[in-house]
N, C-alpha and C positions, 0 to 999 in steps of 0.2 A: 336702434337695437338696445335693448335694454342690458344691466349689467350681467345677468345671470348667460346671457344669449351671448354675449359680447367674451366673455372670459371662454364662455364653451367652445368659442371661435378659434380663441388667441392659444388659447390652452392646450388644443389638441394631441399636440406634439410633446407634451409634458408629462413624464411619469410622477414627476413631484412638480410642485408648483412655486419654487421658492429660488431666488440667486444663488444655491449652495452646490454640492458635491456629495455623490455618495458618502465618498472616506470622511467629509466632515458630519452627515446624517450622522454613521457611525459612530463619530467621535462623541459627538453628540450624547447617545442612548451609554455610551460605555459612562459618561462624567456622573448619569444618572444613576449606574449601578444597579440594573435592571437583573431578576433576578426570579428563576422560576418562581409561579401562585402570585406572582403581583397583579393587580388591577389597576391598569390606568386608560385615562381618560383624552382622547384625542379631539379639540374643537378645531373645525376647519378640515376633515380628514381629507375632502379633495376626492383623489380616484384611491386611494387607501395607498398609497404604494409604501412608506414608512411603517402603518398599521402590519401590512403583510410582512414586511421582511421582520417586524418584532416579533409577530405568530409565528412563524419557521424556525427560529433562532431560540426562543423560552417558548413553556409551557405557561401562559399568559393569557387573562381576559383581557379583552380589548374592548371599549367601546369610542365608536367614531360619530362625532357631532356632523354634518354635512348638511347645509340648505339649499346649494342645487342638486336637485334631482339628475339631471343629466351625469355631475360627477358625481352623485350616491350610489344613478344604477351601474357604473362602470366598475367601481368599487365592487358591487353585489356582483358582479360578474365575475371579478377576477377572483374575489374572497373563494367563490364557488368552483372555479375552475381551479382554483391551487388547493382548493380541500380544508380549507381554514373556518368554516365554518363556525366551529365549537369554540373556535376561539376570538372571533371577531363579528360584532353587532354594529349594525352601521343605522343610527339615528337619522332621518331626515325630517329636517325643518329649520326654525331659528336656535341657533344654540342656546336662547335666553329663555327658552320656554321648559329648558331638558332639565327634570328635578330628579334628586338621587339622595341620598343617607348623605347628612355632612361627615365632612374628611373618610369618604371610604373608599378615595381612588390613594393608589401607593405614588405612583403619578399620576401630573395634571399637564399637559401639552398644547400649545396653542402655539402654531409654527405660522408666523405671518396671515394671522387671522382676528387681532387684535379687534378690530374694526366689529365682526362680528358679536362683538363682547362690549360694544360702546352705548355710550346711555348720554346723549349730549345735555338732558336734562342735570348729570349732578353736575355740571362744573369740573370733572376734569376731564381727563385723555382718554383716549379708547383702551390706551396702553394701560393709564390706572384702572380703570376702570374692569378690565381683563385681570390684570391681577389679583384685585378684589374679589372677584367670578370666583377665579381659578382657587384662588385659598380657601375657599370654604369647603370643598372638595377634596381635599388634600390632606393628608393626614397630619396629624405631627411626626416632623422628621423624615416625610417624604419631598418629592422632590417634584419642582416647577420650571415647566421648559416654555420660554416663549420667547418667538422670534419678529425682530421688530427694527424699522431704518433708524438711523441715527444721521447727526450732519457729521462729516469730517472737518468743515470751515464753519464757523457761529460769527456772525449772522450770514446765511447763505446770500451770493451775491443777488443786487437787483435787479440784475439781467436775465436771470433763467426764469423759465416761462412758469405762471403760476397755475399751473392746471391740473394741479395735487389737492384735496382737501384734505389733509392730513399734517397737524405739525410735525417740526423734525428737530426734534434734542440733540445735547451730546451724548455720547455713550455713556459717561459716568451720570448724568442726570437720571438714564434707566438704572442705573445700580444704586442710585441715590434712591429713587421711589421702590425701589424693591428694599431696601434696609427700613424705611420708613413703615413697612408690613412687614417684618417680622422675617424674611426675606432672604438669606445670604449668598450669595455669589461661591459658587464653589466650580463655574465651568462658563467659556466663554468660546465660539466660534465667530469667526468674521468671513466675509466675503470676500472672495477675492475679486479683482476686474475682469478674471477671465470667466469667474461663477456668474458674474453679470451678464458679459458678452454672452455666454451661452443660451442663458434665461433666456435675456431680448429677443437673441435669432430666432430661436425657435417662436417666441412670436410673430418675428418679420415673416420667417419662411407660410407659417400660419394664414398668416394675413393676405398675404399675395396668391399660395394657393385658393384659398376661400373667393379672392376678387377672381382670379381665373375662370372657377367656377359658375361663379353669378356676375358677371360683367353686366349684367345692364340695375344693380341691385343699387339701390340707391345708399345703403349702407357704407358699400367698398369706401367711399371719404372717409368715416369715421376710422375703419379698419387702418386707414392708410395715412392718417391724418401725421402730416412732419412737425409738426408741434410735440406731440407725442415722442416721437422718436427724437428729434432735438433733444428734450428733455432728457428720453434713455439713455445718448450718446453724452451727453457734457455733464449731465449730472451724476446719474447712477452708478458708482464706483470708485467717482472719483471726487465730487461732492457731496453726497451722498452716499451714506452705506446700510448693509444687514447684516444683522449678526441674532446668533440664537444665544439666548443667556440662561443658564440652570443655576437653580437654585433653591437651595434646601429650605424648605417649611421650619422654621424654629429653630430654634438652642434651648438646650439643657440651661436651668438657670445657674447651674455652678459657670457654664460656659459665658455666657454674658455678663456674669460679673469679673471672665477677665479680660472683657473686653471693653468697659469700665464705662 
């Protein structure tokens, strides 16, 4: 099963796609200071469900990055059926290929989509590398939202199973690379272990209906595979964590010089 097929499995059950909570989504867009006529830019929109609740809430262009089709037309469905229309364009393809006027989005959002933004060719992270993306889009003195794992324990133990391709920082290491671009920290959410628990089930539940379904499919191991789930259970939450970091595009240079 390929990745695009594999997530649309696991995923079903998801209105957002990330270890969090509505009340911190929210908290989220509020650190943003979102604010009717802004323009911002969503990479990774998924089935839109953050996009939608921003178009209800402000008077707001939206555009949504998405490369599966399956969660782009779900997205086109729902935009359609809440009447959102005029306010939310939903892209599909790579988000690396999507060009636009520099810094003309008011925000720039990449909520655990990092990956999508990666370029293993320069030498760093998907997470640099995303950032990179994201600011050129960005205005001065707008604001950049990206969510992204960090480790709770450095170096994580040698016993958990390696079947991540993805390094795992500490959290200040993300806020260290985001000061390095001009960057600043002004809004932080974490996950909690019950944001995790949640996520996962809804994939287990996922997974087991889907093998119920197709019980002679040869896929159902991958779906179901305890490696995986190992993983989910010993690590994600409590070795591992997520968290959405905002942060403003720039300083005023009176501002950085007191900041010495």
């Amino acid at each position: 099963m390929n990745p695009f097929d594999f997530f649309a499995v696991m995923e079903r059950y998801h209105s957002f796609q990330n270890p969090t909570s509505e009340a911190k989504l929210d908290l989220v867009m509020e650190y943003c200071g979102i604010r009717n006529g802004m323009r911002i830019l969503d990479v990774g929109s998924g089935k839109g469900w953050l996009l939608r609740r921003l178009a209800r809430r402000f008077d707001v262009r939206i555009t949504g990055l998405e490369i599966s089709h399956i969660f782009a037309d779900e997205a086109r469905r729902l935009i359609v059926e809440e009447n959102l229309q005029d306010r939310i364009t939903i892209v599909e393809g790579p988000a690396q290929t999507f060009r636009a006027e520099a810094e003309s989005f008011d925000i720039v959002t990449c909520i655990g989509a990092s990956f999508a933004l990666g370029d293993k060719g320069s030498g760093l992270s998907n997470y640099e590398n995303a950032l990179d993306w994201m600011r050129r889009y960005a205005r001065q003195g707008g604001s950049i939202v990206i969510g992204e794992v960090f480790a709770n324990v450095h170096p994580l133990p040698d016993s958990l199973p390696r079947n991540r391709d993805y390094d795992v920082p500490l959290l200040w290491t993300l806020v260290e690379k985001m000061r390095q671009r001009d960057l600043y920290l002004r809004g932080l959410v974490e996950s909690s272990l019950d944001d995790w628990n949640h996520y996962h089930s809804l994939h287990w539940q996922a997974a087991i209906d889907w093998a119920l379904e197709n019980p002679k499919s040869d896929e159902v191991a991958q779906l179901l595979d305890p490696a995986r789930q190992r993983l989910e259970i010993e690590a994600d939450g409590r070795l591992i964590n997520w968290a959405v970091l905002v942060a403003r595009n720039g300083l005023p240079h009176r501002e950085l010089k007191c900041l010495g």
